[in-house]
C-alpha positions in Angstrom: -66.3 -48.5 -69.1 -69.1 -47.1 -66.7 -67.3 -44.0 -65.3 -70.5 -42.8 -63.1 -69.9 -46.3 -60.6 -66.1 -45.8 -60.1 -64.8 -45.3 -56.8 -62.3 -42.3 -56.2 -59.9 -41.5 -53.8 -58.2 -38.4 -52.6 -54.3 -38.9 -52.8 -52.8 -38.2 -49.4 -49.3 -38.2 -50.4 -46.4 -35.8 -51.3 -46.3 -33.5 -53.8 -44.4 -36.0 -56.1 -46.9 -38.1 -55.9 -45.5 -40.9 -53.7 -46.7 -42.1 -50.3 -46.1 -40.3 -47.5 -45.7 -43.7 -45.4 -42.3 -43.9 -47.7 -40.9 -40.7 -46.4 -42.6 -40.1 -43.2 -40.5 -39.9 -40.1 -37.5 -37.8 -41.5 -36.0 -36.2 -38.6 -34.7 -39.6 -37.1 -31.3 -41.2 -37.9 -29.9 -43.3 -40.1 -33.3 -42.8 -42.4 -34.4 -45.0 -45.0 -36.6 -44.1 -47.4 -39.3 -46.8 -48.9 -39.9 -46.4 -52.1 -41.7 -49.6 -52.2 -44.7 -48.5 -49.5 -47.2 -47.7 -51.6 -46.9 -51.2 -53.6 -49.9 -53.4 -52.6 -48.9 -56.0 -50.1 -45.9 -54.9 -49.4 -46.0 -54.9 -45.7 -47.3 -58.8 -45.4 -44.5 -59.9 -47.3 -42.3 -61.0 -44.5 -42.7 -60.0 -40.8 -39.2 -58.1 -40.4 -39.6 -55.0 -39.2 -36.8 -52.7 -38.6 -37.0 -50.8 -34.7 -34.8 -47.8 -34.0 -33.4 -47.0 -30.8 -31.5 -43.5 -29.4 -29.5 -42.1 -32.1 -27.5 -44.5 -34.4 -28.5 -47.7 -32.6 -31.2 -50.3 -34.4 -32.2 -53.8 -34.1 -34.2 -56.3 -36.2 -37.9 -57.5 -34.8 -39.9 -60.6 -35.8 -43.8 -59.5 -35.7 -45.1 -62.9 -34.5 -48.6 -61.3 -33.4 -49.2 -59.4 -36.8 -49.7 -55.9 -35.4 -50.7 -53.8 -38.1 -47.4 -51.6 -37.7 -46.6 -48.6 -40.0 -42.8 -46.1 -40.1 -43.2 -44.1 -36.9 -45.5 -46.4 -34.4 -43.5 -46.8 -31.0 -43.6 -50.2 -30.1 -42.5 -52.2 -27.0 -40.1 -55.2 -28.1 -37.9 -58.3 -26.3 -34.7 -57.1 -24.8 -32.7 -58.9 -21.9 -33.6 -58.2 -19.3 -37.1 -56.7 -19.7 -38.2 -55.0 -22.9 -37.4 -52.1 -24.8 -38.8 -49.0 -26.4 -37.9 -48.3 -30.0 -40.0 -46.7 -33.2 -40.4 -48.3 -36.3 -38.3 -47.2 -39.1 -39.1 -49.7 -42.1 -41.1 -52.7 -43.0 -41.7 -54.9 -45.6 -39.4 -56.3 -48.2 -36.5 -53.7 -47.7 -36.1 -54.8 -44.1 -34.6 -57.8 -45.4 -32.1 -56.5 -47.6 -30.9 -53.9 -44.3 -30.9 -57.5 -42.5 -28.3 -58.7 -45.0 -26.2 -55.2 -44.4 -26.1 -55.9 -40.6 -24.6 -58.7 -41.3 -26.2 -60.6 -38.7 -24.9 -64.0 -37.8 -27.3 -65.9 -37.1 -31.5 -65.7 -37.9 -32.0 -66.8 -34.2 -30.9 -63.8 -32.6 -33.5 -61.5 -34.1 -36.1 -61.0 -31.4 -39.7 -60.4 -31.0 -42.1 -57.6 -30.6 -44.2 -57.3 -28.0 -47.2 -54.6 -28.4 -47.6 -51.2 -29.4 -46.1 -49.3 -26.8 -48.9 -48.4 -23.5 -49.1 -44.8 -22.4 -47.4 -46.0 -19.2 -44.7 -47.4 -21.5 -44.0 -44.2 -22.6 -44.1 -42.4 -19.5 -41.5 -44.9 -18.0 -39.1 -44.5 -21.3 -39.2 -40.9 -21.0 -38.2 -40.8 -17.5 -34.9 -43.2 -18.0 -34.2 -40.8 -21.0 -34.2 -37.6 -18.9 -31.0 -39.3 -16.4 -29.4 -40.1 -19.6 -27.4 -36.9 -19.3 -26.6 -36.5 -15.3 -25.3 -40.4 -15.5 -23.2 -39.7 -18.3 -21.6 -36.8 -16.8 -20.8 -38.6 -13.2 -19.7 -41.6 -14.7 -17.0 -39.7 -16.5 -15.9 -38.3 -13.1 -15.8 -41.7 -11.9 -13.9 -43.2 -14.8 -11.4 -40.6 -14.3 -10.7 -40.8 -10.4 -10.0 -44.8 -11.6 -7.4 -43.3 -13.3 -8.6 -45.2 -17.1 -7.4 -43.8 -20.2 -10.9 -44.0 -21.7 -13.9 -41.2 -22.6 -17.2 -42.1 -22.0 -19.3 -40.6 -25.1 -22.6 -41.3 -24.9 -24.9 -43.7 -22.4 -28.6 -45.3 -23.1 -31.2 -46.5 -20.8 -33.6 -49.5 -21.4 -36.8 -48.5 -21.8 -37.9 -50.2 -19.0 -35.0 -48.4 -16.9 -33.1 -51.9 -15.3 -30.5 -51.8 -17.9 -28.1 -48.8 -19.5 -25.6 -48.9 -22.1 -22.2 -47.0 -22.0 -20.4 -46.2 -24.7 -16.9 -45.0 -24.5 -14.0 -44.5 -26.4 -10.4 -45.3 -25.7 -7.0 -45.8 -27.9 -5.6 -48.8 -26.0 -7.6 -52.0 -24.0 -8.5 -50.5 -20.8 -9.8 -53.0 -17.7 -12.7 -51.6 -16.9 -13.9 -54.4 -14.3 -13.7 -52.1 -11.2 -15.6 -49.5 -13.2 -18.6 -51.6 -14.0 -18.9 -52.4 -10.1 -18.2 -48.6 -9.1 -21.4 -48.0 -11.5 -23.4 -50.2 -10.3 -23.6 -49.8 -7.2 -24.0 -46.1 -8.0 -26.8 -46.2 -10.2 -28.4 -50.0 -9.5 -28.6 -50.8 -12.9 -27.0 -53.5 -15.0 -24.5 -52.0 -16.9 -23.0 -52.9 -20.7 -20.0 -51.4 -21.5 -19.6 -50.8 -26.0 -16.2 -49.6 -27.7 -17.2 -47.5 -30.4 -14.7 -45.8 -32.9 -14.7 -41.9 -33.3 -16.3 -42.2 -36.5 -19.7 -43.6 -34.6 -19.2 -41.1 -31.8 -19.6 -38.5 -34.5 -22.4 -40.2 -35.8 -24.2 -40.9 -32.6 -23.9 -36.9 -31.4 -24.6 -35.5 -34.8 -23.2 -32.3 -36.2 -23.0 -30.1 -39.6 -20.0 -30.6 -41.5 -17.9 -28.1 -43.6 -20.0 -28.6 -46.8 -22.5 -27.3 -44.5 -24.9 -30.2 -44.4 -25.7 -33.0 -41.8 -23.0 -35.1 -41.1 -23.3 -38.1 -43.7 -22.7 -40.3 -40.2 -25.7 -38.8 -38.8 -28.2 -39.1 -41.6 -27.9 -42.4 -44.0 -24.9 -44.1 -43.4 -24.5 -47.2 -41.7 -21.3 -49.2 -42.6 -18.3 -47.2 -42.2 -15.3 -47.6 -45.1 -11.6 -47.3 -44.2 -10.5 -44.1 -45.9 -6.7 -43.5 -47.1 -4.8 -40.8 -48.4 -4.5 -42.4 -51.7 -7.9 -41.1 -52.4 -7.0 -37.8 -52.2 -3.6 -38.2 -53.8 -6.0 -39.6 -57.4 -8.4 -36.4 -56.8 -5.3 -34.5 -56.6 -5.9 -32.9 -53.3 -2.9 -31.0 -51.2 -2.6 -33.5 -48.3 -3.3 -31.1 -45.6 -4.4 -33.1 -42.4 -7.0 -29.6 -41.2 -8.7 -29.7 -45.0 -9.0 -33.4 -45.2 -10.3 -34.1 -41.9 -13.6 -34.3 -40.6 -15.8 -33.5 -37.4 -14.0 -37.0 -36.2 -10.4 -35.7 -36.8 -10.3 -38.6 -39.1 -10.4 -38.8 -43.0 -13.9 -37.4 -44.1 -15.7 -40.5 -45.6 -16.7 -38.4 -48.8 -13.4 -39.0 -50.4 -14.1 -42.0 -51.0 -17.8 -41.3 -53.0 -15.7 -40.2 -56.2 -12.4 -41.3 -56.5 -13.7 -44.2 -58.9 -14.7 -41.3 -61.4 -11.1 -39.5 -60.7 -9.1 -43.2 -61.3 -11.5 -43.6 -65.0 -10.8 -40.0 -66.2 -6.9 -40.4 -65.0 -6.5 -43.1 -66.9 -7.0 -40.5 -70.3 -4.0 -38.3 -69.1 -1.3 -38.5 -70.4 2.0 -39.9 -67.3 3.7 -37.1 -65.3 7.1 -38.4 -66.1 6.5 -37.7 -69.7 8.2 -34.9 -71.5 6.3 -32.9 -74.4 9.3 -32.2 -77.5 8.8 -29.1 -79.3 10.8 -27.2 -82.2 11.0 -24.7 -79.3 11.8 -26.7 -76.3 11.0 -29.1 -73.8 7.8 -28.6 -71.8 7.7 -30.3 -68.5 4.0 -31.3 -66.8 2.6 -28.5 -64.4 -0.7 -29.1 -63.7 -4.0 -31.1 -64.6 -7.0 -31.3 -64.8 -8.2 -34.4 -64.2 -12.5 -34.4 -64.5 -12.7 -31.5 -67.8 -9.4 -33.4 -69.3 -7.1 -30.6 -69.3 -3.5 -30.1 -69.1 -0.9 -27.8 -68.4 2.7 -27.3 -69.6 5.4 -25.2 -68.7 9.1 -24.5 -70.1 10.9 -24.7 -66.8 10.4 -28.1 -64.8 10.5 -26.2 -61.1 8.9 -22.9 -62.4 5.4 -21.7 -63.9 6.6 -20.4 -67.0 5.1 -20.0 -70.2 2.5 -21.9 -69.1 0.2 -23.5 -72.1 -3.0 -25.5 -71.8 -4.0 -28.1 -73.6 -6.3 -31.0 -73.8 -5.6 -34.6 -73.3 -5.9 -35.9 -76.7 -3.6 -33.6 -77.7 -0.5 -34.3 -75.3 -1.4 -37.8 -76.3 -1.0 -37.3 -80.0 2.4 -35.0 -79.4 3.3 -38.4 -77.3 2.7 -40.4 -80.1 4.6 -38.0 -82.3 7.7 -38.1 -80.1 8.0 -41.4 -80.6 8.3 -41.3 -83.9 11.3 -38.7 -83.4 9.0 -36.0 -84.6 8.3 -33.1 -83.3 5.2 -30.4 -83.7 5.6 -26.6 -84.3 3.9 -26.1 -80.7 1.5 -27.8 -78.0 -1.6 -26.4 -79.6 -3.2 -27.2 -82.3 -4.1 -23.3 -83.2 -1.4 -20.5 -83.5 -3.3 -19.0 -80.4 -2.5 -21.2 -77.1 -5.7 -22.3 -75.2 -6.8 -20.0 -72.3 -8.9 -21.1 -69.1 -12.1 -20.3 -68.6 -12.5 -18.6 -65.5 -15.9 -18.3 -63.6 -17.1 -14.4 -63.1 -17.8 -13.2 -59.9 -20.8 -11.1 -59.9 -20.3 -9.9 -56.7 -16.5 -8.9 -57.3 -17.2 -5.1 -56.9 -20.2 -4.9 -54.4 -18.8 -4.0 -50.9 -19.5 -6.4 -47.5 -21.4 -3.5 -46.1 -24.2 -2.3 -48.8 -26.9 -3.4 -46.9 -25.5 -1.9 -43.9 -28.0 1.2 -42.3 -26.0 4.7 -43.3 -24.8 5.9 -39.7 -26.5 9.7 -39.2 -23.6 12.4 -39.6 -22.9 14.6 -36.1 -23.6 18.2 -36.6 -20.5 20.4 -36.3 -20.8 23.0 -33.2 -20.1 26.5 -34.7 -17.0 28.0 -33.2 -18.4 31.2 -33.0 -19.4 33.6 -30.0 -22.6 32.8 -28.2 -24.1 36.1 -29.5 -23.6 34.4 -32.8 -25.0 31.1 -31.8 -28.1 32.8 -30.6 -28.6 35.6 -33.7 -28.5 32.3 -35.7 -31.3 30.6 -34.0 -33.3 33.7 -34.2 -32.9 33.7 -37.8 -34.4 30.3 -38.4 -36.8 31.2 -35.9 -37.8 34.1 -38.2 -37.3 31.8 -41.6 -34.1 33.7 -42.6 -32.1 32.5 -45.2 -28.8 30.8 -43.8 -26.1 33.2 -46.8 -28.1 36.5 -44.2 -27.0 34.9 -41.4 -23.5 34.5 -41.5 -22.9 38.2 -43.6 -24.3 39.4 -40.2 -22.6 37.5 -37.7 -19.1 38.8 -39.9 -20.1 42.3 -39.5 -21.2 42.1 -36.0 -17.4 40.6 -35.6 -15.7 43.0 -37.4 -17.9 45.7 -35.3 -16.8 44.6 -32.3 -13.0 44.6 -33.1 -13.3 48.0 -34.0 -14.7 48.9 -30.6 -12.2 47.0 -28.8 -9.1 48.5 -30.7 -10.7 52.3 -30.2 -11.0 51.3 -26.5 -7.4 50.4 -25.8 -6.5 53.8 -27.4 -8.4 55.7 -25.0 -7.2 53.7 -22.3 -3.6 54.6 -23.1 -3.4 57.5 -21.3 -4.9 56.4 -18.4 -2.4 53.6 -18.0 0.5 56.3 -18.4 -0.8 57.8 -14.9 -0.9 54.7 -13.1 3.0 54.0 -14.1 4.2 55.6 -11.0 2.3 52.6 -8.4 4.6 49.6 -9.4 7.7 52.5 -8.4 6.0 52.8 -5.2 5.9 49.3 -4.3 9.6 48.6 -6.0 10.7 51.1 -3.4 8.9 49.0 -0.6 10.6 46.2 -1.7 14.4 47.9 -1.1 13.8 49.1 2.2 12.6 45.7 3.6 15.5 43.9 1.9 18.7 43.2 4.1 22.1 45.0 4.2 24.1 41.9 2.5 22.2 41.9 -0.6 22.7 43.5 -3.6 20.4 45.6 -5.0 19.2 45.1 -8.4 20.0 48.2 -11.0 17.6 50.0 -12.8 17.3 49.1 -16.4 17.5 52.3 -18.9 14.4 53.9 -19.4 12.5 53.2 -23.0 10.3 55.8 -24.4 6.6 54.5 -25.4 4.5 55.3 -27.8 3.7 59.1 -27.0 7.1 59.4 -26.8 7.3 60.0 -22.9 9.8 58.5 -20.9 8.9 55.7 -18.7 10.1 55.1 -15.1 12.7 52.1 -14.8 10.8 48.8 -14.1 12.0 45.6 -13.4 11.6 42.3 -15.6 8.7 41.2 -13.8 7.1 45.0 -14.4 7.6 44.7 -17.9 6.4 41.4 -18.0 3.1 42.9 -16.9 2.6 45.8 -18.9 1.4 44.1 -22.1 -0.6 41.8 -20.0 -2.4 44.9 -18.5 -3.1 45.7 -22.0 -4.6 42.3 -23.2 -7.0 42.3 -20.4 -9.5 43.9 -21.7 -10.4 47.2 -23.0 -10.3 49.8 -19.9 -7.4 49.8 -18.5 -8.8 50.6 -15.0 -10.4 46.8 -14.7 -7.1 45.3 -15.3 -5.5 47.7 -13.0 -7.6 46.5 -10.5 -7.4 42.8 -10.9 -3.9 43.7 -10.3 -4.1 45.1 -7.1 -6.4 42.6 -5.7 -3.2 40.2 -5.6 -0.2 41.9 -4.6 3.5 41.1 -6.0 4.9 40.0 -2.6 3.3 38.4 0.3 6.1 40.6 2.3 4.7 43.5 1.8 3.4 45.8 4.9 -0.2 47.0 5.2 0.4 50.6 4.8 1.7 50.2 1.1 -1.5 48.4 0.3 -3.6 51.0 2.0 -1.5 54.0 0.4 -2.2 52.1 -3.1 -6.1 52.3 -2.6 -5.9 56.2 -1.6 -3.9 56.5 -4.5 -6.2 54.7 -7.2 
């Protein structure tokens, strides 16, 4: 074999090997995927080609002038009236097996396409697109002031903008007659009105479902299967309408992809209604499980107890041996009763915030004086060590109590010579009061702390006396904060001017 004339070629396909004419296009709906591209002549097998349209909506094409058309081309084709704009999805031989699934009637009614789509093709489609939105909104204003029980999902213009297509949902058969003349004589178009199911309108606007994929609607189905609550009820599901529903508030399609492998593996279980004899008791069915072919008894029909798991073949052969009027030791095989395997969570003991940023503490504001605040910032201006810092602020505390208690001694006898003011202005007081009222008596006298006998003073006198002592340590400030506001507004001038000769 001469291997210095051969002729190579650089692969241009995926990494799997395949041709990327097979997968190309992906993020349109409803795609198919042609595994039988790169086969030679393929595409001149049969002139079918299979056009696309917006979302969900395709149609079948004859290619009577043998355009060389490959998956993604945009292509004008026959429409009535006027043409359409679509993009090719599929061709060759799996085009006629997708004709088969459409179920199409009739051979005649597939169409023909025209050309590759023209620049000013293109231009024209995108402009009908972008009203797509503002028709469908004012149309469902209209429908509703027409008073129709009916929701207007989605609407499509022609390519060539002369024709759109409303589709709308509704639960009964609505006469929609005046609507269609309403419409168009609002938007002078012709106007084709489609019942669709909610199952397409789910399809058609797309969504993620709670498996958190694409909806299967949206991607690659295309004929939609009646779904009942008998497949949940093999696949022994709870029947709760919010779990078994989909986007559609219908019956998610996907119950249907497995309960042929839940009706083979059922048929190995042993019936419900069958009772398990034992030397020890009855055991009554209270679980299965139906795909690993396990089941699970219990003692008490109503109530999980003494629950024991066992395989199928094993309630079978207990089955068996009831019939014979025998009956086994106990459900297992093994003097140890089967346990479940349960799957380990690795992540059972990490918290929902470990990756969380650590939020900076606050730093506490000292309590302290302001001369301690500031001797502390001048000791870690100066480097000091923070133990030297707070021994001094103590004793610098403890210093100043001493002062202050040594300062209220020596203003004790200060505060005895300034006892006999408050007597002056209690005497004041009686002369201004009137005849009728009583005087108030003079409470005994109490000896202080010297032992000296102290002028008789009212309450509010000896209210005051401690207070003269707590405000501060001489005795002459508070003396004359006291003076500067004087007992009662009543009082004349010349008592407040004899009290300042006095002091």
């Amino acid at each position: 074999m001469d291997f210095k004339n051969m002729k190579f070629t650089v692969g241009d396909g995926c990494s799997r090997g395949l041709c990327r004419r097979g997968c190309g296009r992906q993020d349109r709906q409803l795609n198919t995927y042609d595994w039988l591209a790169d086969v030679p002549g393929n595409a001149e097998s049969t002139d079918l080609v299979e056009v696309q349209f917006k979302n969900t909506r395709k149609g079948y094409y004859h290619n009577v002038n043998a355009l060389d058309l490959k998956k993604g081309d945009v292509v004008a084709v026959e429409a009535s009236p006027g043409h359409d704009i679509g993009v090719v999805t599929l061709t060759g031989k799996l085009v006629k097996l997708q004709v088969k699934k459409a179920n199409l009637k009739s051979m005649d009614d597939i169409k023909r396409i025209y050309r590759i789509a023209k620049p000013v093709d293109i231009d024209k489609w995108r402009e009908a697109k972008s009203r797509e939105h503002g028709t469908m909104i004012q149309s469902r204003q209209i429908a509703k002031d027409l008073n129709l029980q009916m929701k207007i999902g989605d609407v499509e213009y022609q390519g060539d903008g002369n024709k759109a297509i409303f589709y709308y949902i509704a639960d009964e058969r609505v006469d929609f007659r005046q609507l269609i003349k309403v419409l168009a004589e609002t938007f002078h178009v012709r106007i084709e009105m489609k019942q669709i199911g909610a199952r397409q309108e789910a399809g058609r606007i797309g969504g993620t479902g709670p498996c958190g994929r694409e909806l299967c609607c949206a991607t690659w189905m295309k004929n939609f299967v009646s779904v009942s609550t008998g497949a949940a009820r093999y696949q022994d599901i709870s029947l709760n309408p919010q779990k078994l529903a989909g986007m559609c508030a219908k019956l998610k399609c996907c119950l249907n992809y497995v309960v042929d492998s839940y009706i083979e593996a059922g048929r190995k279980l042993p019936s419900r209604e069958v009772v398990l004899q034992t030397i020890d008791g009855d055991h009554f069915l209270f679980k299965t499980d139906i795909l690993a072919g396990l089941v699970t008894y219990s003692t008490d029909k109503r109530l999980a107890a003494n629950l024991v798991t066992i395989t199928a073949q094993r309630a079978l052969e207990i089955v068996e041996m009831n019939r014979r009027g025998e009956k086994p030791d106990s459900l297992s095989d093994s003097d140890e009763p089967m346990t479940e395997n349960h799957q380990v969570d690795l992540l059972a003991g990490e918290s929902l915030t470990r990756f969380d940023k650590a939020k900076k503490k606050k730093k506490q504001k000292s309590r302290g004086n302001k001369a301690d605040n500031k001797e502390a910032k001048a000791a870690n201006a100066n480097n000091q060590q923070p133990a030297n810092n707070q021994q001094a602020s103590a004793e610098n505390r403890k210093q100043r109590r001493a002062e202050g208690k040594q300062q209220r001694q020596e203003d004790k006898p200060q505060q005895q010579r300034q006892e006999g003011k408050p007597q002056q202005r209690q005497e004041g007081k009686q002369q201004q009061r009137p005849d009728n009222k009583p005087q108030r008596d003079a409470k005994p006298q109490r000896p202080d702390a010297n032992g000296d006998q102290q002028k008789p003073q009212d309450d509010r006198q000896r209210q005051r006396g401690p207070k003269q002592q707590r405000n501060g340590g001489n005795g002459n400030g508070g003396q004359r904060r006291r003076q500067g506001k004087p007992n009662t507004p009543q009082q004349p001038k010349q008592e407040k001017a004899n009290d300042g000769g006095n002091q």
